[in-house]
C-alpha positions as CSV (number, residue, x, y, z in Angstrom):
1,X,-14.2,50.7,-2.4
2,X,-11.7,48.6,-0.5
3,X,-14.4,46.2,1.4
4,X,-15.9,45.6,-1.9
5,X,-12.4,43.8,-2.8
6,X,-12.2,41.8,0.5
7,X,-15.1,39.7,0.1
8,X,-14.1,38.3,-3.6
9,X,-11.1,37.7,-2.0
10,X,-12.2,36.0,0.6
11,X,-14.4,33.6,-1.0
12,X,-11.7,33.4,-3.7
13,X,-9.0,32.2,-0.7
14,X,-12.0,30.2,0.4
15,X,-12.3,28.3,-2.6
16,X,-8.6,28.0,-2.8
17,X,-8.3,26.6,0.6
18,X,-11.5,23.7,-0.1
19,X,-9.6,22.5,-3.7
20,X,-6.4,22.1,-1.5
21,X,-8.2,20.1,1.7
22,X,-9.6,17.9,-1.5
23,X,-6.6,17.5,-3.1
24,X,-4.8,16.9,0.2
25,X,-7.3,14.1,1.0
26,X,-7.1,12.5,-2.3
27,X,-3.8,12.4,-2.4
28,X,-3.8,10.6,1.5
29,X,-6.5,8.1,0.3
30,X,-4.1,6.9,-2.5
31,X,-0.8,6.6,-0.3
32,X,-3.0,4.6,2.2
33,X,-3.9,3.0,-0.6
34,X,-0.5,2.0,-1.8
35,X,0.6,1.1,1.8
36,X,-1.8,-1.5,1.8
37,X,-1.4,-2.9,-1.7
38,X,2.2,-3.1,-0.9
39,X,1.6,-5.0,2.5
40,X,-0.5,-7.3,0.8
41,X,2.4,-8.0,-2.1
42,X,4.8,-8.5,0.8
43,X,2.3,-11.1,2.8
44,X,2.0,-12.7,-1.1
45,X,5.7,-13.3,-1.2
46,X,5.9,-14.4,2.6
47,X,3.2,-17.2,1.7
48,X,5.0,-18.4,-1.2
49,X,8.5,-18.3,0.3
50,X,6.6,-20.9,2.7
51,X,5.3,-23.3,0.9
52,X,8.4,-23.2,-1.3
53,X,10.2,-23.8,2.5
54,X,7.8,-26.6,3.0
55,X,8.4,-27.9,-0.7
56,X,12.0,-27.9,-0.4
57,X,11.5,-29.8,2.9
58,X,9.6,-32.4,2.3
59,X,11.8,-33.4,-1.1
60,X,15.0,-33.4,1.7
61,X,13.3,-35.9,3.4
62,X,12.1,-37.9,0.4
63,X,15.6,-38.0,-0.5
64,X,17.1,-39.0,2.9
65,X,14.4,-42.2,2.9
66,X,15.4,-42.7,-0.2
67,X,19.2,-43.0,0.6
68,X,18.4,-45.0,3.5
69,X,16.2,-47.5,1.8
70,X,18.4,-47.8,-1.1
């Protein structure tokens, strides 16, 4: 009587065990996932503080031919 309880159990702890790898893996795939969207977000902003670098630069030096022209 007891070894026919073991083998439900088994494949019960079995089935357990696969829904948790799953979930385990799912929930991996979407932290990687946010890892990279958040990399890419962070090389956004570096771009755009940049060209706003470059922007800002290129007015200063408009300005300074200005004054020395004027």
């Amino acid at each position: 009587m007891l070894g026919s309880h073991i083998v439900p159990l088994g494949v019960f702890a079995m089935v357990v065990l696969i829904v948790a790898i799953a979930s385990m893996k799912k929930m991996r795939e979407k932290e990687l996932e946010a890892h990279q969207q958040l990399r890419q977000q962070e090389m956004e902003h570096e771009r755009k503080m940049k060209e706003l670098e470059i922007e800002k630069t290129k007015l200063e030096l408009e300005k300074a031919r200005a004054t020395k022209n004027g």
